[in-house]
N, C-alpha and C positions, 0 to 999 in steps of 0.2 A: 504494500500500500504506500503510496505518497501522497503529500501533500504540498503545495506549489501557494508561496509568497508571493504576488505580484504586484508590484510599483508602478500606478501609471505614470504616463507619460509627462504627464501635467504635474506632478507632485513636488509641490513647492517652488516656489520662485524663483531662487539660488539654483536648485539643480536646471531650470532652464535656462537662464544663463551661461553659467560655468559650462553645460557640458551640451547643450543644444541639440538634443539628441530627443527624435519623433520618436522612438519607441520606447516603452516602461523597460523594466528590469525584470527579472524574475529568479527566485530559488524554489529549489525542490527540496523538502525533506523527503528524506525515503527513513527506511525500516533501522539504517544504522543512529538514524537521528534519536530513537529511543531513546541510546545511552546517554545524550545529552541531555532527554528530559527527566532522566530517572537521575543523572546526577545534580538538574536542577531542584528536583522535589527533596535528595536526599541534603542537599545544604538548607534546605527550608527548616527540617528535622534537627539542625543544630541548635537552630534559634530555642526552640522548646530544649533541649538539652542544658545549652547555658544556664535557662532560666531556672530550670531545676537545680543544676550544682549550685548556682548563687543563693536561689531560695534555701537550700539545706545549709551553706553556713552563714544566709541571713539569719534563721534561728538560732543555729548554735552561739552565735553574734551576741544574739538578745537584740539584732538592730530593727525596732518598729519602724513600719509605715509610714509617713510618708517618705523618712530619709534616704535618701540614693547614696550614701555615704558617712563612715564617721569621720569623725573629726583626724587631724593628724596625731595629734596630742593622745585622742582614743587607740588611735590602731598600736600607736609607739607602746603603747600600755598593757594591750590584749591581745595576741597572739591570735586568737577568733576575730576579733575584729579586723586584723589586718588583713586575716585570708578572706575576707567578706570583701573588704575594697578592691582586693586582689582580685577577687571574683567578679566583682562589679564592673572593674573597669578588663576586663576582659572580654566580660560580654558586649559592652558599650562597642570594645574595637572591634570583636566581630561585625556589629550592626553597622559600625561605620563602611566596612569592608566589602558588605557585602552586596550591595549595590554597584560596585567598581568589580566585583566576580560575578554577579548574577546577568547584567545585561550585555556583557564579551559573552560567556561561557555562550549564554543563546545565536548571538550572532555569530560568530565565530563557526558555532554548530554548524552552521547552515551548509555552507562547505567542508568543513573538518572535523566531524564529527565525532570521529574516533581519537584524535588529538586532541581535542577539545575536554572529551568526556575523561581521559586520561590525565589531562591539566586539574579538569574540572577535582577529580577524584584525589588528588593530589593537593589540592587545594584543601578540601574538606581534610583530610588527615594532616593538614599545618594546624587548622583550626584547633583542634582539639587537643595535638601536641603544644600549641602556643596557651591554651586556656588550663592545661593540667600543669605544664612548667610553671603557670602563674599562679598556682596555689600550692605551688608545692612548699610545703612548712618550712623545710629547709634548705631554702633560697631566700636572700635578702632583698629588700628592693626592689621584688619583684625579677629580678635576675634569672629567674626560670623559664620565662617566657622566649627568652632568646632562645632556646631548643628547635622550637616552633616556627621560626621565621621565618623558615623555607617556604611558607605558602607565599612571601610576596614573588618568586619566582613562577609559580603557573599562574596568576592574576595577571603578571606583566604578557607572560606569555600571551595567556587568552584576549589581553589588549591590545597586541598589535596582532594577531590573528584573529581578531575583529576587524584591525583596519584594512586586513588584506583581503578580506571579505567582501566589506565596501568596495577598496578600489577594484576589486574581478567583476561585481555586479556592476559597477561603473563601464568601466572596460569592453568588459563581455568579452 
């Protein structure tokens, strides 16, 4: 089965300019495109994950609602408290992240699906490496997290294998 993305012609005023071109663009997903969706739905799955380890040592924390954070003064104090900010702000970076991974990983797909979904995959397992280095007890400063970092390499990836995407549907 496939399914076919089509750009008309007309679409937006910039691409008639720049590239003055009477015919739209078109992709084709086919059946390898799956693996891109199944690795987009399976980074969806982190977001709920994060939320969880954070939520388990916001309580151990004792930190209520509304705070998104304790104090610095609190964390220097409490060993729980620290892995909670630690927590916190790790899931924060995922969420920051994951918009600069989620809309390449798709385009990107479109043509290279199987690089893609293997970027993709690759990605999701920085995450979770960068978010457990960040609570790890015995790491200071959050210094565990660097373990993890390798996922800024399939994001980049998947960003300019987005833009080679674009310019082939440009191209043709």
């Amino acid at each position: 089965m496939s399914y076919t993305l089509t750009v008309p012609a007309d679409y937006g005023y910039i691409h008639n300019i720049l590239f003055k071109r009477s015919a739209g663009v078109a992709a084709t997903a086919n059946a390898r495109s799956s693996y891109v969706i199944i690795t987009a739905a399976l980074s969806t799955f982190l977001t709920q994950w994060h939320a969880v380890q954070t939520g388990k040592l916001r309580t151990a924390a004792k930190v209520k609602y509304p705070n998104a954070y304790c104090s610095e003064s609190e964390a220097k104090e409490d060993k729980a408290k620290y892995l909670f900010n630690c927590a916190q702000r790790a899931h924060a970076n995922f969420l920051e992240h994951q918009p600069a991974f989620m809309a390449p990983l798709l385009l990107a797909g479109l043509s290279y699906p199987i690089p893609s979904a293997a970027m993709g995959l690759t990605w999701c397992v920085g995450r979770v490496v960068y978010a457990l280095g960040y609570t790890n007890k015995n790491k200071v400063d959050g210094a565990g997290r660097n373990i993890g970092n390798f996922f800024w390499l399939p994001e980049l990836g998947l960003q300019i294998t987005a833009l080679l995407t674009g310019y082939k549907m440009i191209t043709g």
